[in-house]
SELORO-751207 format. One record per residue (C-alpha): residue in three letters; x, y negated, z negated. Coordinates in steps of 0.2 Angstrom, whole numbers, plus 5000, padded with zeros to 4 digits. Each point is the difference from the previous one (the first is absolute). Layout:
BEGIN
ALAXYZ/...
// end
This chain:
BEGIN
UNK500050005000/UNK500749825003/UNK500549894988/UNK498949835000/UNK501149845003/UNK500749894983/UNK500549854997/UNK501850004994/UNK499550024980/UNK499050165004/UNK498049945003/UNK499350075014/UNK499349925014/UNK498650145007/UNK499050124990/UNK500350185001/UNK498850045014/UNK501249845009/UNK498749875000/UNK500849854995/UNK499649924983/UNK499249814997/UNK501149894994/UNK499949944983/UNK501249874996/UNK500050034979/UNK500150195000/UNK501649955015/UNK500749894986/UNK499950114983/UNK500450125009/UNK501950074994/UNK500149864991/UNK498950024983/UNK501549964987/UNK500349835013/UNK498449945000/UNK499850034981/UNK501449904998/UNK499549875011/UNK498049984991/UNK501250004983/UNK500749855008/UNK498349925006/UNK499050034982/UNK501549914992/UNK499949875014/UNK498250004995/UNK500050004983/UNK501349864998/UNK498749905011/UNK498450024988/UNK501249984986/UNK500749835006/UNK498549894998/UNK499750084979/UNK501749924996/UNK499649865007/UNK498650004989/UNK501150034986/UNK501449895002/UNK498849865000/UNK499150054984/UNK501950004992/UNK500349835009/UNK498449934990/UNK500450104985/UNK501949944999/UNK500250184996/UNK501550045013/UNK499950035014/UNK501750065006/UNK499450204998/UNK498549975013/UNK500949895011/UNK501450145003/UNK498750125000/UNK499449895017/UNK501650015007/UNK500250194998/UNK498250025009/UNK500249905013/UNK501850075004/UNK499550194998/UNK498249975012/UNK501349925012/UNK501250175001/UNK498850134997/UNK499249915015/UNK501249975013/UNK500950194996/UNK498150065002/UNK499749915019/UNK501750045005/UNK499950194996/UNK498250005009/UNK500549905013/UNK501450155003/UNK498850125000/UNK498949915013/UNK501549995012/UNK500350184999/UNK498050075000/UNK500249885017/UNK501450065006/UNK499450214999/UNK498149925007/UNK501249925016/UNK501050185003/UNK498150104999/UNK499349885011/UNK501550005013/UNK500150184999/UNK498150035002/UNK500149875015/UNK501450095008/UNK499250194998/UNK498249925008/UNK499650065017/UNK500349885015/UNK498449985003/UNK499549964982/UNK501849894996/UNK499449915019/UNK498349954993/UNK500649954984/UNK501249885009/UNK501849974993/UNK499549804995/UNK498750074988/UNK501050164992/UNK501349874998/UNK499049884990/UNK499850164988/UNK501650014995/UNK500149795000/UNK498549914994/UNK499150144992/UNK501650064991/UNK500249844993/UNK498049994995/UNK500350174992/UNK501649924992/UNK498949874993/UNK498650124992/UNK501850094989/UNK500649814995/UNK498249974994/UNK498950154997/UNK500850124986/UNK500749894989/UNK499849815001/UNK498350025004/UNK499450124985/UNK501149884987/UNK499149845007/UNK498550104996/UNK500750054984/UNK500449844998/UNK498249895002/UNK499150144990/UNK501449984985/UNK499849795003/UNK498250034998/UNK500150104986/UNK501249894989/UNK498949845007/UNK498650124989/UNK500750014987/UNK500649834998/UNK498349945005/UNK498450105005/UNK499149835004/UNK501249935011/UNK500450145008/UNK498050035006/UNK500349825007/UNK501650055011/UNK499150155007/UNK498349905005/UNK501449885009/UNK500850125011/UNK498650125002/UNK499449915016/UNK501949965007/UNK500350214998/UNK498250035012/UNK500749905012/UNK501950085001/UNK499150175000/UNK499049985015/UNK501849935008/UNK500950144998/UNK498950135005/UNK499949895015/UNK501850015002/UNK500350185003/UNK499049985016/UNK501049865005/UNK501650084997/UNK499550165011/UNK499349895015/UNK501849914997/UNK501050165000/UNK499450055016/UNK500149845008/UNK501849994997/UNK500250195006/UNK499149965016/UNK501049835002/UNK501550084998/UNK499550155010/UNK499649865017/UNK501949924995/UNK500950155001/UNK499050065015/UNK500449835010/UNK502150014994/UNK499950165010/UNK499449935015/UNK500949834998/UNK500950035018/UNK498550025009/UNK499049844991/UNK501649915003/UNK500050035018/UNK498349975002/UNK500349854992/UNK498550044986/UNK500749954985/UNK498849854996/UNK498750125005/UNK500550164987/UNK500649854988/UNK498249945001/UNK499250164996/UNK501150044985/UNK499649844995/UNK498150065000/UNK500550154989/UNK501149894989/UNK498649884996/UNK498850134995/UNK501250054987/UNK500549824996/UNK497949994996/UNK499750154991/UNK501549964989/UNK499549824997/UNK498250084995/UNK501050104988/UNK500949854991/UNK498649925000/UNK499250124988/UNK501650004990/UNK500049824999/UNK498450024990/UNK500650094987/UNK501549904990/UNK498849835000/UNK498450104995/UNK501050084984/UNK500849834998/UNK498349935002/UNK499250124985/UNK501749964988/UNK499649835000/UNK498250004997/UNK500550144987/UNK501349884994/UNK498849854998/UNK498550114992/UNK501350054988/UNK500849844995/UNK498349934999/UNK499250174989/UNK501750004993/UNK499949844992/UNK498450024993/UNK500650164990/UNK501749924993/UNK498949864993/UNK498650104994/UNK501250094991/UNK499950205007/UNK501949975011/UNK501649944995/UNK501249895013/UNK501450164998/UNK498750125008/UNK499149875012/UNK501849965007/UNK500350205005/UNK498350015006/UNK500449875012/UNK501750085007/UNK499050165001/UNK498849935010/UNK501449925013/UNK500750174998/UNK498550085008/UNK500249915014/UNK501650105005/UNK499350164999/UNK498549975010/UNK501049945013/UNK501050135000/UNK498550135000/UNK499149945013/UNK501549965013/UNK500550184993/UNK498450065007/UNK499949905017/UNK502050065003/UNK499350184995/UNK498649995013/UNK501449955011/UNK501050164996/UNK498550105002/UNK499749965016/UNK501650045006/UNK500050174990/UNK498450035011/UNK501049975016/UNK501450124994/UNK498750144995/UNK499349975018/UNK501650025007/UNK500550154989/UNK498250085007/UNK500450005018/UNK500850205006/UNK501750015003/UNK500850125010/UNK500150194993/UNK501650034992/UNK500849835007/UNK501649944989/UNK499449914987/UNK498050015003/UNK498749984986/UNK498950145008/UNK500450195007/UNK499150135006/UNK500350154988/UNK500250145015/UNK501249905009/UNK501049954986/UNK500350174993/UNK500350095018/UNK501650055003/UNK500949945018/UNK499850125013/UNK501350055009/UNK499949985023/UNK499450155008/UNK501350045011/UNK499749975019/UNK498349904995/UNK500049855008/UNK500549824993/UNK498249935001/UNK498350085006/UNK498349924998/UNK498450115003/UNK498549905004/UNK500249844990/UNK498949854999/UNK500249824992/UNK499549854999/UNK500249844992/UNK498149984990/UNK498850045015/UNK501249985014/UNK500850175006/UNK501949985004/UNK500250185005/UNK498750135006/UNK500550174998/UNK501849995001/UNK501050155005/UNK501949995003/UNK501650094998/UNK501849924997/UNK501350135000/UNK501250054987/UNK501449905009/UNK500449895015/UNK499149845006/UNK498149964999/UNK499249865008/UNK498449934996/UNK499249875014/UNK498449945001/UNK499349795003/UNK499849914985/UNK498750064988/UNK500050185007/UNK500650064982/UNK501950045001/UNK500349904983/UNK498650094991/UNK500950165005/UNK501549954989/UNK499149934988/UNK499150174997/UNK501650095003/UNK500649904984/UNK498550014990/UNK499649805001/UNK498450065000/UNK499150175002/UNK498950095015/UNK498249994997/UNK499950175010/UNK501250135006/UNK501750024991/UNK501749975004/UNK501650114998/UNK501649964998/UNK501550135002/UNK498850144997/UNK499049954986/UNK498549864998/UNK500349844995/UNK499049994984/UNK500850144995/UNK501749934998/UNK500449894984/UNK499949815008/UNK502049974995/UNK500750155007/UNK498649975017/UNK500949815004/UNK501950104994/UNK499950095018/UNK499549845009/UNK501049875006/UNK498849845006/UNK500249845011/UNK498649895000/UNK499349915015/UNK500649844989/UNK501950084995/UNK499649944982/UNK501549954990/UNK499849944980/UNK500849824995/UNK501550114994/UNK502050045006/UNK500450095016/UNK500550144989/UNK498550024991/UNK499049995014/UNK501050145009/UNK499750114984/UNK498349984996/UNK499450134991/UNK501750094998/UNK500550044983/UNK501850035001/UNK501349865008/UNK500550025018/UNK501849955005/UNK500349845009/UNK500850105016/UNK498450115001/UNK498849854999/UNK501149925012/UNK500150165012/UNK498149975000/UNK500149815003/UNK501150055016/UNK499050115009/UNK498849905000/UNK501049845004/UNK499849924987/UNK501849994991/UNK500749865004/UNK498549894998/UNK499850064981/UNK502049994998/UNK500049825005/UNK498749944988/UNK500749924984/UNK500050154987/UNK499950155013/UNK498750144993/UNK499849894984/UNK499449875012/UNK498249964993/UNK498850015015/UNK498749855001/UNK500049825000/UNK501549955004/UNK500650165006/UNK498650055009/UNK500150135016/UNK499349995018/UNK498450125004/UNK501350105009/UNK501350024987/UNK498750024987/UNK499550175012/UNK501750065001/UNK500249994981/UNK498450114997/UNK500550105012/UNK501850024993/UNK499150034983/UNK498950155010/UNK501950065006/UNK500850024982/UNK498250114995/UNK500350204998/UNK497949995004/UNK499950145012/UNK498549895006/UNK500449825006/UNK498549895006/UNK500249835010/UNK498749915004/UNK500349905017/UNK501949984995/UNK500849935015/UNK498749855002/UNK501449884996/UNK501550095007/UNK500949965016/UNK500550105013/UNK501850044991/UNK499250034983/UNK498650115008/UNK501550085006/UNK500550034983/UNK498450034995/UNK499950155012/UNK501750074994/UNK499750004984/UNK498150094999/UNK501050145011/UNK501150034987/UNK498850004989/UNK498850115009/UNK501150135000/UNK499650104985/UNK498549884994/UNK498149935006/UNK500049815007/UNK498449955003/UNK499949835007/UNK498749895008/UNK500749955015/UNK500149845005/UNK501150035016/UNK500050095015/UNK501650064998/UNK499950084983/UNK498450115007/UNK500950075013/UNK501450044988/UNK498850104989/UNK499750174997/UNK498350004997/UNK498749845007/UNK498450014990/UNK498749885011/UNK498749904988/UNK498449905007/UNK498649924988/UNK500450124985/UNK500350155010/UNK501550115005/UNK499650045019/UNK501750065005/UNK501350084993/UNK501850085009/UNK501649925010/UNK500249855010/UNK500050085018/UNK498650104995/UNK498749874993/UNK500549905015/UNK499350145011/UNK498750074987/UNK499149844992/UNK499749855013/UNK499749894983/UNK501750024998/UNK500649995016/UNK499249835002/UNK500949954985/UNK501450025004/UNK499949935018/UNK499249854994/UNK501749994988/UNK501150015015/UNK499549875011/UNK501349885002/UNK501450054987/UNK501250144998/UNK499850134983/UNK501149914988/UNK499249845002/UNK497950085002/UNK499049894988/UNK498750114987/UNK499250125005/UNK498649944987/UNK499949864989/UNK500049994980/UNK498850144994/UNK499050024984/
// end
């Protein structure tokens, strides 16, 4: 049975059966850390207790003042009290405030691990602006919920119920008055903060969908460039910034309610009581000593109110973000994906099987898939030997790209299965599938990162410089990446950024340093020249010779040059064998090819097909 994914002290993330657990910010917090936290609420009921303390000495020393009964014992006794609420307080915040850093570091890696084992079409819908703003804004909101909610917010609580309760016992009367004050002012902050947390959700997603648009149009800045459109997207991200800019200035202007409405019932309080105040002291039934602590306690009510009920509107903040991660943590990730919140139990426990010998590479038996309600392939069967060359044509939108897709498991066959080497996909473990496959991508994705790590992704052990190199070479590359400032440490992007055609050769020399015994490229030669296609060609031979290649072919040249020419039309496989025999067998294919070689010689033939889904 797998083992459910933990956080680096030991809590884990999914439940036995593998669905993921809520997330509940506290329980994250005490969790490992019981003798911590004791320590820390030590700290805060000291804090506290000097507090509600302060204001009785205050009371005292100024009965010793009138008595001319010294007063040196209660005025150090102020000084220690104010100096020990002070420490015990700032050790408190400090050691929460650690704890906060770290619950939001652990809630960063979950979230960047879950986003990374989601399935492309989930991650793709999701959009990377809005997982981003997870681990930013909503982090940060979580963040706030730690600084606020277990500690500071109980002792503020602590705190006005023991101010109320001293107020009592110093005077019954004037404490019914305080209350009747600030009864109306607490209605009104109520109704605020439960109006918050909708706010603070509608904000949330605003910002996730405005960052979503912003990364989105970075992506495609060359184009907007080119068509000189950058007032145009400037203006709609204006649009989506405003909405946010409107639902946050709602927000503050609920907050803004609070502060003056509590201020608003201190000093109708305060007036109430100086005036019923008064009336006691002369009557008899107070003395000055106690009437002058009543009065600090009631400008020491103020505090913790203010801190209860921005407490609370940061909490509602918190617990909307918490919402979005439990959202997040919901969606499935891929079975038995590194790192992924979620498994399937009969995948995860199956051992790897071992290739049937003389099966080959890939076979798919009567598959069908489609994209929602649009079918992208229609009963798909199609064969791609153990080893040699395989190339897949077809015009754009015929399905060539969802064949590899499906080959990697991007997404699964509604119908009919699919076998690789022998044995069906689903029944290989989803790590040790993508071990035997070596992918280029129509796009020949690189990360922001060195040439080195780009070369070895996914390789767990260090390759020498001279093998990475050797790969460089074949594929023309080396003295390109040689040139550039720190070599293979050179960090690819911004100000080292590569042309579409050195980006291909660098996936494709990343394809060449695989031991996959199946490599798939996707279209890899749109970008080369006739020299490089060259190399292209030289190199795929090599490769050929004891592994699969199967490519979508993007050239003329590199169909004649295959072993195997599997012909698709409108999510269909109409034609499967060599060059010279389609060309005699399948007029579709014929009329491809002849509508290719109009005017140009084979190293220089244009696509075949354009980009495919």
């Amino acid at each position: 049975m797998s083992t459910p994914d933990t956080h680096p002290h030991g809590t884990p993330f999914t439940h036995p059966d593998g669905t993921p657990k809520q997330l509940f910010i506290l329980r994250e917090i005490f969790h490992g850390r019981r003798l911590q936290m004791a320590f820390v609420l030590a700290l805060a009921l000291v804090a506290t207790g000097a507090t509600l303390i302060l204001p009785w000495t205050v009371g005292k020393l100024l009965a010793a003042i009138q008595q001319n009964d010294g007063f040196g014992t209660w005025t150090w006794l102020m000084v220690a009290v104010g100096l020990g609420s002070a420490a015990a307080n700032a050790l408190a915040t400090y050691l929460l405030s650690r704890m906060g850093h770290q619950l939001v570091r652990r809630l960063r890696v979950r979230t960047m691990r879950h986003a990374l084992g989601l399935g492309l079409h989930t991650a793709r819908r999701e959009g990377a602006g809005n997982l981003a703003t997870r681990v930013t804004a909503d982090a940060a909101a979580v963040k706030g919920v730690v600084d606020i909610g277990p500690i500071q917010l109980p002792m503020s609580l602590v705190t006005l119920v023991g101010t109320l309760a001293i107020m009592g016992v110093l005077d019954w009367v004037l404490l019914l008055i305080t209350l009747g004050a600030f009864l109306v002012a607490l209605c009104v902050v109520g109704v605020v903060v439960v109006a918050l947390r909708r706010k603070y959700t509608a904000i949330q997603h605003e910002v996730g969908a405005l960052a979503q648009q912003f990364v989105a149009t970075l992506e495609a800045l060359t184009v907007i460039k080119a068509h000189r459109a950058e007032r145009i997207v400037a203006a709609e991200l204006d649009t989506r910034a405003d909405r946010v800019a409107r639902f946050s200035i709602g927000a503050s202007a609920m907050e803004a309610l609070m502060v003056p409405v509590i201020n608003l019932g201190q000093q109708i309080a305060l007036v109430a009581v100086i005036l019923g105040g008064g009336a006691r002291i002369t009557s008899g039934a107070l003395d000055l000593g106690t009437f002058v602590s009543f009065l600090l306690y009631l400008f020491q009510l103020t505090a913790p109110l203010v801190m209860a009920m921005s407490g609370m509107s940061t909490i509602q903040a918190g617990l909307a973000a918490r919402k979005r991660f439990d959202e997040l943590f919901a969606l499935p990730s891929e079975p038995t994906a590194p790192g992924s919140e979620q498994t399937s139990p009969g995948e995860a426990d199956a051992p790897a099987p071992s290739p049937i010998a003389g099966a080959p590479a890939v076979r798919f038996e009567k598959v069908h898939f489609a994209y929602g309600d649009e079918p992208v392939l229609r009963q798909v069967d199609l064969t791609v030997p153990a080893t040699g060359l395989t190339a897949m044509v077809g015009l754009s939108g015929s399905g060539k790209s969802t064949v590899l897709g499906l080959v990697e498991r991007f997404m699964d066959p509604q119908e009919g299965h699919i076998e690789l080497f022998g044995h069906r996909t689903d029944r290989w473990p989803l790590p040790e599938l993508r071990g035997r496959l070596a992918y280029v991508d129509q796009e020949s994705t690189l990360l922001r990162d060195t040439v080195r790590t780009n070369l070895t992704l996914g390789q767990e052990e260090p390759v020498a410089d001279d093998i990475l190199l050797g790969a460089l070479r074949d594929v023309g590359l080396e003295e390109e990446i040689t040139r550039l400032p720190d070599g293979l440490d050179t960090v690819l992007g911004g100000a080292h950024n590569l042309s579409g055609g050195q980006r291909q050769r660098l996936a494709l020399a990343r394809a060449r340093l695989s031991d996959a015994p199946l490599i798939l490229l996707d279209e890899p030669s749109s970008q080369l020249d006739s020299l490089n296609e060259l190399r292209l060609r030289d190199l795929v031979d090599e490769i050929s010779q004891d592994r699969a290649v199967l490519v979508v072919a993007h050239r003329i040249s590199t169909v004649r040059h295959a072993d195997h020419v599997i012909l698709m039309d409108g999510g269909q496989v109409t034609a499967q064998g060599r060059h010279d025999e389609l060309m005699h067998t399948s007029p579709m294919y014929a009329e491809l090819v002849r509508g290719q070689q109009l005017g140009t010689s084979d190293t220089t033939t244009p696509a075949l097909a354009g980009g495919d889904r």
